[in-house]
N, C-alpha and C positions, 0 to 999 in steps of 0.2 A: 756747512750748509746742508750736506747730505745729511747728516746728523739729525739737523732739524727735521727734515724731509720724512725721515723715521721716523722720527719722534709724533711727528701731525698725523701718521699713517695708522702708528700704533695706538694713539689717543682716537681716532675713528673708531677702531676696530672694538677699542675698548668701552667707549661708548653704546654700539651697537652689541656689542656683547651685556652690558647691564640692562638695557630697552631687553632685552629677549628674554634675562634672568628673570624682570620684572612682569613681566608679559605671562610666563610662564607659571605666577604666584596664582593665575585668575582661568587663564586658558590651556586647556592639555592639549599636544601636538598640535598641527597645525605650523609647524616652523620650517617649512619652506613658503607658507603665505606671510607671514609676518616678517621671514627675511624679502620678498619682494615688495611687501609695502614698506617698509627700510630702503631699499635701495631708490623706491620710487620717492620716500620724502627727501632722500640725499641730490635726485634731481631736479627736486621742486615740481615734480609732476605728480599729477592725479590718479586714483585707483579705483575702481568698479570692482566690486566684490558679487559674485552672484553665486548662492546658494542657495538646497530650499530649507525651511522656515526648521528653527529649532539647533544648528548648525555654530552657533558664534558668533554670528558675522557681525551683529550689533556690540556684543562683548567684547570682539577683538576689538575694535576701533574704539572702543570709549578708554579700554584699558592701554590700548597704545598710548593713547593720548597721555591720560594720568599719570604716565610715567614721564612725561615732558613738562618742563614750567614751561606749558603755553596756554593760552587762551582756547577753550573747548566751549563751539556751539551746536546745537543738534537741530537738525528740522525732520519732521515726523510727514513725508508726504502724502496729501489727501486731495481727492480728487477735488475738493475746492479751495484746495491752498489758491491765494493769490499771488501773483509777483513781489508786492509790496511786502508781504507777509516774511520774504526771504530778502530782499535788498534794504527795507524802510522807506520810511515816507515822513512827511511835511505836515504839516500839525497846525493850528491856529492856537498861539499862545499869548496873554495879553501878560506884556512886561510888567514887573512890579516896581519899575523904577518913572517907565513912563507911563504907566497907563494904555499904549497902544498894543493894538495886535500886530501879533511877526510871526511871520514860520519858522517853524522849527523843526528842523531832522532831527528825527527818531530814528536811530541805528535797527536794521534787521539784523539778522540772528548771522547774516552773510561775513559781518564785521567781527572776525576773529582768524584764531592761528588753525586751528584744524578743525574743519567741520564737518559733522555727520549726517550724509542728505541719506535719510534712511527711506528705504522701499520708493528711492527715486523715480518707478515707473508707475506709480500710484498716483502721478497730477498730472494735469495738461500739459501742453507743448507750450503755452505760454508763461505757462508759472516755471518748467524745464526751461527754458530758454534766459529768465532772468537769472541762471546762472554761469550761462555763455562768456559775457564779460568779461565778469571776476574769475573766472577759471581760467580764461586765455590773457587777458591783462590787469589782473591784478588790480582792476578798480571797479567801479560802477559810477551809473549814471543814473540821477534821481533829480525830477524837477531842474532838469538843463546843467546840472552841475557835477563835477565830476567829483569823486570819491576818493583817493587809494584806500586799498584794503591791508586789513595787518600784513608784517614780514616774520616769519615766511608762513604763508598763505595753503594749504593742503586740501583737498574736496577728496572726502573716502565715503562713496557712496556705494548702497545696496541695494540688490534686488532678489525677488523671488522670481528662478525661471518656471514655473511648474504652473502659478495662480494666472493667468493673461485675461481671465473677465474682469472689465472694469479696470484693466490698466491701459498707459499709454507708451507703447514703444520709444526707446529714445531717438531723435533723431541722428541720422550719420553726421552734422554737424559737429552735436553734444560727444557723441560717441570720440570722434575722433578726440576731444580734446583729452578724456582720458587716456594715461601714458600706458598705465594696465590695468585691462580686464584678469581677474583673478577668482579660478574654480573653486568654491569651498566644497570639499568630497566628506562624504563620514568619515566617523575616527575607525580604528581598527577596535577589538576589540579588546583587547589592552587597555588602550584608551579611553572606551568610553566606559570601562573598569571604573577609572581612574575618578573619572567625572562623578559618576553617580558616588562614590564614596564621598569625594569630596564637596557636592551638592548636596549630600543626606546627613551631613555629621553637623557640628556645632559649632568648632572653630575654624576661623578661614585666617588665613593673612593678609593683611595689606599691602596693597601695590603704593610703592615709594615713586617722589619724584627726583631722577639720575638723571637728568639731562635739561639745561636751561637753552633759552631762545639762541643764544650768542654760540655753543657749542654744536647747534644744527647748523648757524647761519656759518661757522667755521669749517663744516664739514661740506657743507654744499661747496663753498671756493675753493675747498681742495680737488671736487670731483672735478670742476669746470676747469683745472690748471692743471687737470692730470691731460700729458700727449696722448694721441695714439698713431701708431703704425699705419701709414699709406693702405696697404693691405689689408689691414682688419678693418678699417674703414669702406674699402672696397667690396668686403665680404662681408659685413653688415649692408649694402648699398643691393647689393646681388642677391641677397636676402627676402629684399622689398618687391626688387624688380620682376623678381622670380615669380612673387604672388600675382601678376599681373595680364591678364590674359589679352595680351596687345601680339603684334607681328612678333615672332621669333618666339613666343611661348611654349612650351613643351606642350607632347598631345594630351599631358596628362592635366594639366593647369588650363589647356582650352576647352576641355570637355566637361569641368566639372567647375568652375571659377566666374562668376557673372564680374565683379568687377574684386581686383585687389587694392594692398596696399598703398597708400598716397606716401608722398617722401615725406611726413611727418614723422611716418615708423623708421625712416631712416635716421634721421635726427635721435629718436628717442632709443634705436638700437642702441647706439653708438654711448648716450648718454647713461642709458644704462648699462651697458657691459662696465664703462668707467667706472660707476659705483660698486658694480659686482666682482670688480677686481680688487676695489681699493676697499671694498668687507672683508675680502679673501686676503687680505695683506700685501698686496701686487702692487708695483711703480705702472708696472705697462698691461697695456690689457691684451688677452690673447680671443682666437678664435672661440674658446670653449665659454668663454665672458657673455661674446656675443648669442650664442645659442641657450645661452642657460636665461635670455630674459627672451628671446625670440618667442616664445609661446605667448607668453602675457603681452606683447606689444601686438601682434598680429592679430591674435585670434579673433577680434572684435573688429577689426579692418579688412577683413577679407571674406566678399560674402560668396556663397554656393549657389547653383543655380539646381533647377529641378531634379536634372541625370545625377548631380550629388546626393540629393537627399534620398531619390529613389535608389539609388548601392548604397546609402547609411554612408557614406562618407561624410566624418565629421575635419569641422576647422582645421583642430590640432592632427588629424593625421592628414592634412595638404599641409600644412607647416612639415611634418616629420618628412615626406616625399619631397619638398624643396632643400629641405637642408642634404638630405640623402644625394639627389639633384647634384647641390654644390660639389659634395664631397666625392663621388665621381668624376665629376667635368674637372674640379682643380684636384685630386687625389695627393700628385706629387707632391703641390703648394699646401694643403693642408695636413695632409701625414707627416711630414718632416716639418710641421711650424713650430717643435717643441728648438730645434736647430736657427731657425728665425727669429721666432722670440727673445731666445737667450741674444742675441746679437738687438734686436729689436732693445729688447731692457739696460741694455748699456746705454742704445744712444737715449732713451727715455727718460734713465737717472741723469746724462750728461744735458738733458734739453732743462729737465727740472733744476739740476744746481744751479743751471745758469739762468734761467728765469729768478730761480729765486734770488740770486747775486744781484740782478740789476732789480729787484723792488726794493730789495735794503740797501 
């Protein structure tokens, strides 16, 4: 059974290793973003991408996609998209059998396996909100009747921070439901070497499809069957907590923090380090799991108040100051987890074999 257990771990990895080869036929660096929207499709949750314009961001995500047999739909947001426009709607259709009229749904563009809400801050709250649903449960609801949406379901949507005339804020609702917000930065200049040669010249290669519907949906139950350690659960939980400027907050998280993270980010800590273990080829997941997805779950959960913004304190360095936080207060618990873990990963392959013993 351990065997197997290898086997499922190593078929991930190898997966996730040809998405990136393929990835990389179209897109130069950028492969610590495309390893977190990977780990993010391995949770079944959602990604915000925010860069300004000319960066990828539309590129990555269509070419992520086309490297998957899934279903790819795009919506181009405009300030007068409608709701209907992204969920569908009901039609007057007269039957060719009877003669009468019937309604008939019309699938929106929502109805597919990963979809691209591009420049998501360019429509209303209410054409934004008809994608609430389907991002938290996996259906919609049109003319009283409910929907399911494809399996597995992904929203990777973009925005530009720079352009805010004529756009619409997301709400902390929408906000939260994404698992990660993710920074797209310039390339270095290696890189954007790379591009212009390979955007100026005449042959390109094509991006293949390596990965069918069944070997994500196989990859997602492996993250959700992977243990973890009481402790690193903890330490993901403390995480959250930390961001929160309630009694007992540090002076540094009360003076600069209007409100923090909800336990959603603790859920999707935890979910994700699981994934970032099991790309890294790990049974169990360690502290360093959790902090390598901590940036992209928090930064959009955690907002700043005035005294922040006037010291230029940004998100990601009160994330950097809480983890710093932890790793003082528990010093002894986290410097020697490499001593835990190992003790941790025994009982985790013993929790694994034996789950997997009683499904077979």
């Amino acid at each position: 059974m351990a065997t197997d257990i290898k086997k499922a771990v190593s078929d991930v990895q190898q997966l996730c290793r040809s998405i990136r080869e393929q990835v990389a036929v179209e897109v130069v660096g950028q492969s610590e973003v495309i390893e977190q929207m990977m780990i993010a499709m391995l949770c079944e949750g959602h990604c915000l991408l925010v860069g300004v314009p000319g960066l990828a961001k539309t590129l990555m995500v269509q070419t992520l996609a086309n490297t998957m047999n899934l279903s790819f739909g795009r919506i181009q947001f405009t300030p007068d998209l409608m709701p209907t426009d992204i969920t569908g709607t009901e039609i007057i259709q007269e039957s060719g059998e009877t003669g009468q009229r019937e309604l008939e749904f019309k699938r929106g563009p929502l109805f597919t396996n990963v979809l691209l809400a591009d420049e998501i801050n360019r429509t209303p709250p209410k054409t934004q909100a008809a994608l609430l649903e389907g991002m938290q449960e996996r259906q919609v609801t049109v003319g009283g009747q409910t929907r399911d949406l494809s399996s597995p379901f992904f929203v990777l949507a973009t925005q530009n921070p720079i352009e805010q005339e004529g756009t619409y804020p997301l709400p902390e609702a929408q906000l939260d439901r994404f698992m990660f917000q993710l920074i797209i930065d310039y390339p270095t200049e290696e890189e954007e070497l790379e591009i212009v040669q390979r955007t100026t010249g005449v042959l390109r290669e094509t991006v293949k499809q390596v990965v069918g519907a069944a070997d994500i949906e196989r990859a997602i139950a492996l993250v959700r069957e992977m243990p973890v350690a009481s402790h690193v659960a903890q330490f993901a939980i403390r995480l959250a907590r930390f961001s929160r400027p309630t009694d007992g907050a540090s002076e540094f998280i009360s003076e600069h923090v209007a409100w923090g993270a909800g336990p959603r980010s603790s859920q999707f800590l935890v979910l994700g380090a699981k994934a970032h273990a099991l790309l890294h080829g790990r049974l169990s997941v360690d502290y360093e799991d959790v902090i390598a997805v901590a940036h992209s779950v928090l930064r959009h959960r955690i907002r700043l108040n005035y005294s922040a913004t006037a010291s230029q304190i940004t998100t990601d360095g009160v994330i950097d100051h809480i983890i710093q936080e932890l790793n003082s207060s528990g010093s002894a618990e986290i410097d020697n987890h490499s001593t835990l873990t190992r003790e941790q990963r025994d009982q985790s392959s013993k929790v694994f074999r034996s789950e997997d013993a009683s499904s077979s």
